[in-house]
C-alpha positions as CSV (number, residue, x, y, z in Angstrom):
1,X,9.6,24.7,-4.9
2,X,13.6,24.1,-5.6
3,X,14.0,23.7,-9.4
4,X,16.7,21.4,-11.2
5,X,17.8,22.8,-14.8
6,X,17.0,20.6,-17.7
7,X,20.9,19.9,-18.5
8,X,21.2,18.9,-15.3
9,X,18.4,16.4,-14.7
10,X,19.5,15.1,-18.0
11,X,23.1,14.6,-16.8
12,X,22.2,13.3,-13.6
13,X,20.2,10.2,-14.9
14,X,22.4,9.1,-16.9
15,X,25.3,9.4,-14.7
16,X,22.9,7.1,-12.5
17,X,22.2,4.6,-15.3
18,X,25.9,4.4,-16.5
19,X,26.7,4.0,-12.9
20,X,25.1,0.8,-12.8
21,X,25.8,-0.8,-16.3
22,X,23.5,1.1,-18.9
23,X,25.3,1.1,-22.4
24,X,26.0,5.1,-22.6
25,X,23.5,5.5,-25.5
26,X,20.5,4.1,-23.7
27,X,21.1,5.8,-20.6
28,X,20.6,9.4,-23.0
29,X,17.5,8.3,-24.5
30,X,15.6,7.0,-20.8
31,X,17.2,10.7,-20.1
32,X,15.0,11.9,-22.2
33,X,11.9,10.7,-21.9
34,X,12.1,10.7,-18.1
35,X,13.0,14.6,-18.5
36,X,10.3,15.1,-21.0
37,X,7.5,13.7,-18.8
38,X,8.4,16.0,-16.0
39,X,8.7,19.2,-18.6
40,X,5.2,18.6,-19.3
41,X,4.1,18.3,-16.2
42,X,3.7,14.4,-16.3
43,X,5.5,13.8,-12.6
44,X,4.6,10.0,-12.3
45,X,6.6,9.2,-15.7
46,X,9.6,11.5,-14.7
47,X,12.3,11.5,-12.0
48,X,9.7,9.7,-9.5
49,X,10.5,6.6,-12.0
50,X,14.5,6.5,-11.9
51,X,14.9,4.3,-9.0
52,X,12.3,1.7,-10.8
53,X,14.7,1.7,-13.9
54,X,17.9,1.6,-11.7
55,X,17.1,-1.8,-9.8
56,X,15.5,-3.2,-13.0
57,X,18.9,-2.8,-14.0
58,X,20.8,-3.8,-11.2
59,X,18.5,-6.8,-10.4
60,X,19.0,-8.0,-14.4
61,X,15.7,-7.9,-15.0
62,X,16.4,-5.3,-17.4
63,X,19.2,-5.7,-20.4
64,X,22.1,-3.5,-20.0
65,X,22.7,-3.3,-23.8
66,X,21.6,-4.2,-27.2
67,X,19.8,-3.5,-30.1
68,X,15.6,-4.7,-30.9
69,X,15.5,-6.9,-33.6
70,X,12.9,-7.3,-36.2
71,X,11.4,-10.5,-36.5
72,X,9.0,-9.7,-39.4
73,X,8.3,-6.8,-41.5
74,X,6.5,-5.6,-44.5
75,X,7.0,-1.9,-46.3
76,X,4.1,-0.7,-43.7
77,X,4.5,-2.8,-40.9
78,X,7.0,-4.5,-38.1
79,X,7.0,-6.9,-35.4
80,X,9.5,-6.7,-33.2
81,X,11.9,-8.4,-30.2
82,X,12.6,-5.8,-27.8
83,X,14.8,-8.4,-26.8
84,X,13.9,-7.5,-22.7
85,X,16.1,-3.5,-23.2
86,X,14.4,-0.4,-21.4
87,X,11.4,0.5,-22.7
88,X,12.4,4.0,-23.9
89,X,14.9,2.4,-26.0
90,X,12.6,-0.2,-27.9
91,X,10.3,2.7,-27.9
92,X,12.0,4.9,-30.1
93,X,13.2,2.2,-32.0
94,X,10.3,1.5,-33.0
95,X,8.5,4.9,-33.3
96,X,11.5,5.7,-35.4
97,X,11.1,2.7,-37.5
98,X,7.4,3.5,-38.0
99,X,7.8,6.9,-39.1
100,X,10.2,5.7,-41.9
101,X,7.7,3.2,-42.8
102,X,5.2,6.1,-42.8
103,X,7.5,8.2,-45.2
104,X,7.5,5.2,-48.1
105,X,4.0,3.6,-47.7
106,X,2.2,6.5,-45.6
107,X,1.8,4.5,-42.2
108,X,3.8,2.6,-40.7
109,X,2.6,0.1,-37.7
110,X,5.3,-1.6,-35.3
111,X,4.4,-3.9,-32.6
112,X,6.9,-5.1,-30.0
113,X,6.9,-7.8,-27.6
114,X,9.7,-8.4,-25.0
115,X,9.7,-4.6,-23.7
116,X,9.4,-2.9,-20.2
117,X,7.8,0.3,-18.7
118,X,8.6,3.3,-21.4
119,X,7.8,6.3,-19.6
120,X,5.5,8.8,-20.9
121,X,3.3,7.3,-23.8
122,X,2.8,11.0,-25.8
123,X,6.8,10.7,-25.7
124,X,6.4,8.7,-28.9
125,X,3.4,10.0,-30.3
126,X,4.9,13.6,-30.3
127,X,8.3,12.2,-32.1
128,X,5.6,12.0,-35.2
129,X,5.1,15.9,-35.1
130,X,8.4,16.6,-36.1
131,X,7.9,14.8,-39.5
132,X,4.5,16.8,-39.7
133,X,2.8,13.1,-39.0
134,X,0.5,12.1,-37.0
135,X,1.6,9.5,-34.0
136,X,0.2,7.1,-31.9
137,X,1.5,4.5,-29.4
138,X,-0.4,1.9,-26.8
139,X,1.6,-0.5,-24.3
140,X,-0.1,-2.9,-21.9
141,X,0.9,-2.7,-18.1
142,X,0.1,-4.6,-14.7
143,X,-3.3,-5.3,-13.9
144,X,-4.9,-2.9,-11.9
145,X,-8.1,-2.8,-13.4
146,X,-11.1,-4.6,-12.5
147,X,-13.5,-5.4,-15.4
148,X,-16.9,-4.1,-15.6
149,X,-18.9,-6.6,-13.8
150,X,-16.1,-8.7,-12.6
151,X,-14.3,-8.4,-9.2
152,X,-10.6,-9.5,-10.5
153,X,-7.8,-7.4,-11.6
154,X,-7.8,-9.0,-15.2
155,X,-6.6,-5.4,-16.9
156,X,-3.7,-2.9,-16.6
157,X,-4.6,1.3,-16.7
158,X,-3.0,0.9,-20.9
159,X,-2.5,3.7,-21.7
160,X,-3.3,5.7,-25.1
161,X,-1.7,8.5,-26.8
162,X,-2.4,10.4,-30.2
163,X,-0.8,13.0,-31.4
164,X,-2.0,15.5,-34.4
165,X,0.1,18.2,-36.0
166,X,-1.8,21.5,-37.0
167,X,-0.4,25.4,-38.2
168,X,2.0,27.3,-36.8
169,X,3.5,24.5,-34.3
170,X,0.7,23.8,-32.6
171,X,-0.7,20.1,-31.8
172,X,-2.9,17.7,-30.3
173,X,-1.1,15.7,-28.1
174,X,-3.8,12.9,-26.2
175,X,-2.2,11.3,-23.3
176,X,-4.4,8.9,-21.2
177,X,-5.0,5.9,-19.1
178,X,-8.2,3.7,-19.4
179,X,-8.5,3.1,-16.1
180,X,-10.7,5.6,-14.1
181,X,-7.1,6.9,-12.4
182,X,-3.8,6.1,-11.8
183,X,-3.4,3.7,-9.1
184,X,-0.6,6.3,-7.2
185,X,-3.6,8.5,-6.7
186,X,-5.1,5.8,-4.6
187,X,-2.4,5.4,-2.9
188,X,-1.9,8.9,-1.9
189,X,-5.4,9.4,-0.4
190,X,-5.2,5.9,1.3
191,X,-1.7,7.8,2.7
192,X,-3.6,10.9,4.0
193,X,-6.0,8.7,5.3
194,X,-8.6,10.8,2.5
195,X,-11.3,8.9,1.1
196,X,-11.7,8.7,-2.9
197,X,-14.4,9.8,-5.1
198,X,-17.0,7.4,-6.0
199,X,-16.4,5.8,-9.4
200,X,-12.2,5.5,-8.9
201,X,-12.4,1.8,-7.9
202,X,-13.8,-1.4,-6.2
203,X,-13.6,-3.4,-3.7
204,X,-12.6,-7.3,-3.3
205,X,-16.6,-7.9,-4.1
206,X,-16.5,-5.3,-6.9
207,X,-18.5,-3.1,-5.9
208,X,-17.5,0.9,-5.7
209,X,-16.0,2.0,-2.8
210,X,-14.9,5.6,-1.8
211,X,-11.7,4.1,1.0
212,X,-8.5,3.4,-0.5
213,X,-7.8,0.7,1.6
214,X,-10.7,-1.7,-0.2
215,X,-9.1,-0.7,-3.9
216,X,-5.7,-1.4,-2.5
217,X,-6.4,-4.8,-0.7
218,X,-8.0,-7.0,-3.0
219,X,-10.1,-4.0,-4.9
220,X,-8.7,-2.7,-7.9
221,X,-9.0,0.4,-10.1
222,X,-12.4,1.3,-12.0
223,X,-11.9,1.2,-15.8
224,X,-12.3,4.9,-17.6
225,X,-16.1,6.5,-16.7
226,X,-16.8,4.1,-13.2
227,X,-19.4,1.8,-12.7
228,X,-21.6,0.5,-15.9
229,X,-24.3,3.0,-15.4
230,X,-21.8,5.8,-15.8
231,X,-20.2,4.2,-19.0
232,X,-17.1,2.3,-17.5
233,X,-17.9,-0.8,-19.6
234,X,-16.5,2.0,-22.6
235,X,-13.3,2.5,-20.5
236,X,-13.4,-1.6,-20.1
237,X,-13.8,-1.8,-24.0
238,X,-11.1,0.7,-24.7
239,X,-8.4,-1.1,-21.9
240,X,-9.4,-4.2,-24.2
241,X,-8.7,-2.7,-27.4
242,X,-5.2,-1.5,-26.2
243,X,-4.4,-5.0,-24.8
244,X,-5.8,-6.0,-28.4
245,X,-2.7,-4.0,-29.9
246,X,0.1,-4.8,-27.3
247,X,-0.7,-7.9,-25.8
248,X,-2.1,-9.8,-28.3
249,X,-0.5,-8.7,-31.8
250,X,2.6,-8.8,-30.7
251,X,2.6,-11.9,-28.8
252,X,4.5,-10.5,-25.1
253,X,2.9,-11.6,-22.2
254,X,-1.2,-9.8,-21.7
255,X,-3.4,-8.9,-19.2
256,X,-3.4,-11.1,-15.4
257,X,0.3,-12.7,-16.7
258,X,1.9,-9.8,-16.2
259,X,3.6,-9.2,-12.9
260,X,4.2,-6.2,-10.7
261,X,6.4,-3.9,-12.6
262,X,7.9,-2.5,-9.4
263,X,8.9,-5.3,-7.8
264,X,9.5,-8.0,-10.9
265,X,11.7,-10.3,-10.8
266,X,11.7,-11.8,-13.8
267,X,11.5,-9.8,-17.4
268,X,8.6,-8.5,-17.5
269,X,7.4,-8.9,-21.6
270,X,5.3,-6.0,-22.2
271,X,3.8,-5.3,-25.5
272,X,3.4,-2.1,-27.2
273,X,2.6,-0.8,-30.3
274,X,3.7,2.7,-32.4
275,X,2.1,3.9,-35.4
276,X,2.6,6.8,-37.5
277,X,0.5,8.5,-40.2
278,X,1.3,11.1,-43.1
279,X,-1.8,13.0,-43.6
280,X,-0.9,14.0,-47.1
281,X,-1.8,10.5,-48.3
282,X,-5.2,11.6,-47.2
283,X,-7.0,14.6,-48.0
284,X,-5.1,17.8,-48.2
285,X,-5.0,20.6,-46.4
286,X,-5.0,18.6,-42.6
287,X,-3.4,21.1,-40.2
288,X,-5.3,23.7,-40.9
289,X,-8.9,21.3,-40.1
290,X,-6.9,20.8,-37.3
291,X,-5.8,24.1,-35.9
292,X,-10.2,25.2,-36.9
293,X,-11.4,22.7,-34.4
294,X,-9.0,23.1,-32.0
295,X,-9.4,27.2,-32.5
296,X,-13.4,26.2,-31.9
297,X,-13.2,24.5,-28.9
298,X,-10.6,27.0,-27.3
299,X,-12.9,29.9,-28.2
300,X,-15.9,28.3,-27.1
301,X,-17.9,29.8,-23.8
302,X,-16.4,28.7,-20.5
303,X,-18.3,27.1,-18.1
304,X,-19.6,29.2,-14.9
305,X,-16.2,29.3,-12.9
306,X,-13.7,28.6,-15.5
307,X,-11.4,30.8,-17.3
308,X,-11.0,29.1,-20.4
309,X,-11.4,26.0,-22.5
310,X,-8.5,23.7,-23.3
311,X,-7.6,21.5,-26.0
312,X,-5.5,18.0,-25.3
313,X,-2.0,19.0,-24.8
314,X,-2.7,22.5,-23.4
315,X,-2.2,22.0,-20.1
316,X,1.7,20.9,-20.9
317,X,2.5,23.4,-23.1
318,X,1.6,25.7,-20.2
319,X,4.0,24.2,-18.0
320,X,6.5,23.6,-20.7
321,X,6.8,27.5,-20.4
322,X,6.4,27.7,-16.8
323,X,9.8,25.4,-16.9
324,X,11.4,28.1,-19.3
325,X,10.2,30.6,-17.0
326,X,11.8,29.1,-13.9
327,X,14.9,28.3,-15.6
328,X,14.2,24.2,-15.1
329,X,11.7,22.1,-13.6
330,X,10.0,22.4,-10.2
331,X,10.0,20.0,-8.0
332,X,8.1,19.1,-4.0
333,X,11.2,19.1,-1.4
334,X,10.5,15.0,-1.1
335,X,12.2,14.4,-5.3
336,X,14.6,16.6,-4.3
337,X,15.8,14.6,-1.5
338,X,14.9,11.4,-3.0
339,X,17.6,12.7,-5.8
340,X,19.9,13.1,-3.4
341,X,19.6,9.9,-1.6
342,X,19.7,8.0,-5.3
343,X,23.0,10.0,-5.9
344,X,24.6,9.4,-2.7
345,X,23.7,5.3,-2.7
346,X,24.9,5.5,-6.2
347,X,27.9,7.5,-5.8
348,X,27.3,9.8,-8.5
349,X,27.7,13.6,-8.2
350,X,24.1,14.7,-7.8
351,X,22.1,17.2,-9.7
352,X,22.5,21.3,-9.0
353,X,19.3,22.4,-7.5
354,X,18.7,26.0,-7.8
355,X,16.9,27.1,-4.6
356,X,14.4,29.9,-4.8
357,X,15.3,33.7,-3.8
358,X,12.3,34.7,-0.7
């Protein structure tokens, strides 16, 4: 695999976004959180979603520049306009605001309406750790999900991230949809004409299915644990609780209203929400609970076949040092050339590629 050097991703996608209006700061901070989610491993909220930010852009569905604005707030709590900016960038303007809310009254608990697709939820979450504070963020997305006993996609896969500081640097970091999958792994068996495992989605009758096509065309996704018997009215429930926090609270649009985030043409009003918790308003001595059940569940006996046991946020710290390793990020030959056809329609100089020595 060819790899591209952090600095240089980072460089290239905002050379793209300034290319086609972004305010300068605001093309940095999607930068970051695209680069972030493919550092950890998180391909699907990287690179593979600059194109999706670029014609949002171009189209003016997206806002070039601007600032949120709060349109209520209390010492622990916030509701803001996003006022229709990239997500990343009401994102951290909210996470941010949380955690200073968090510093003065121990949470803090923003809710924004008016938004768009932020990337990689645990983005947010994470920013928490560095103020030794817990983090958590929700948004609401297209509906993809069929309801347990229903046959319409009433729900979107809504995301959930929490993220827990414990000793020496280490963390939980929880990053997960509610639906069963995410639909692009639908789409990539219905592509290698593969069929799915029972339990990802329905067909147009609701029933499971295991080929692509039915989940595609007039199907939908499963919520989180399949079919009712298998406990996939939980995933339902949990979907419903994040729409409960985005959606709902904040007032942006919720659930079947919201349109087709790739191919929108109008502003697409997602709600999300951030929170952020100091610990030491609680009882004392957190991290180190922390680190003992993660050290307990990490030391436990493997399963027959498997090496070890992981914790949430293992698996990206592993390939946070696999990217030091390689001296960037890997990436299939397709992103590379996708890269390259983004810079070239763009003309922007594109990113360096360093190609591997056989």
């Amino acid at each position: 695999m060819d790899v591209i050097p952090v600095d240089e991703l980072k460089s290239f996608i905002q050379r793209c976004m300034e290319q086609v209006g972004t305010k300068a700061t605001h093309a940095e901070v999607l930068a970051n959180v695209l680069v972030d989610a493919d550092k950890r491993g998180h391909y699907s909220q990287g690179l593979n979603r600059l194109l999706m930010y670029i014609v949002d852009v171009k189209s003016g569905t997206t806002t070039k520049s601007g600032i949120p604005i709060v349109l209520k707030e209390t010492l622990a709590t916030a509701w803001v306009d996003g006022a229709n900016l990239l997500g990343p960038v009401v994102g951290h303007y909210c996470m941010d605001l949380a955690i200073t809310k968090a510093k003065r009254a121990g949470v803090g608990w923003v809710c924004a309406k008016a938004s768009n697709h932020y990337g990689m939820a645990s983005h947010y979450s994470m920013m928490a750790l560095k103020h030794g504070m817990l983090g958590m963020s929700f948004t609401n997305s297209l509906p993809t999900v069929v309801p347990t006993r229903s046959r319409s996609r009433l729900l979107g896969s809504n995301p959930l991230t929490i993220a827990a500081p414990a000793t020496n640097g280490d963390s939980f970091v929880l990053d997960m949809t509610t639906s069963s999958v995410d639909i692009a792994k639908v789409e990539k068996s219905h592509m290698n004409r593969e069929p799915i495992p029972l339990g990802w989605g329905v067909n147009e009758f609701g029933e499971p299915t295991t080929e692509p096509d039915e989940v595609l065309t007039g199907g939908g996704l499963s919520p989180l644990g399949g079919d009712e018997t298998t406990g996939g009215h939980k995933g339902y429930g949990l979907a419903s609780a994040v729409e409960v926090f985005c959606g709902i609270l904040s007032g942006s649009d919720f659930g079947p209203a919201i349109g087709n985030l790739e191919e929108k043409k109008t502003a697409a009003n997602l709600g999300q929400c951030f929170v952020a918790i100091n610990p030491n308003v609680f009882a004392g001595g957190f991290e180190d609970r922390m680190s003992n059940l993660m050290g307990q569940c990490r030391d436990s006996m493997p399963a027959i076949g498997e090496a070890k046991v992981l914790f949430a946020g293992d698996k990206e710290r592993d390939h946070e040092k696999l990217v030091v390793e390689k001296g960037g990020i890997p990436y299939e030959v397709k992103q590379i050339d996708d890269m390259y056809q983004v810079a070239k329609n763009l003309g922007v100089t594109p990113a360096k590629v360093i190609r591997p020595v056989n």
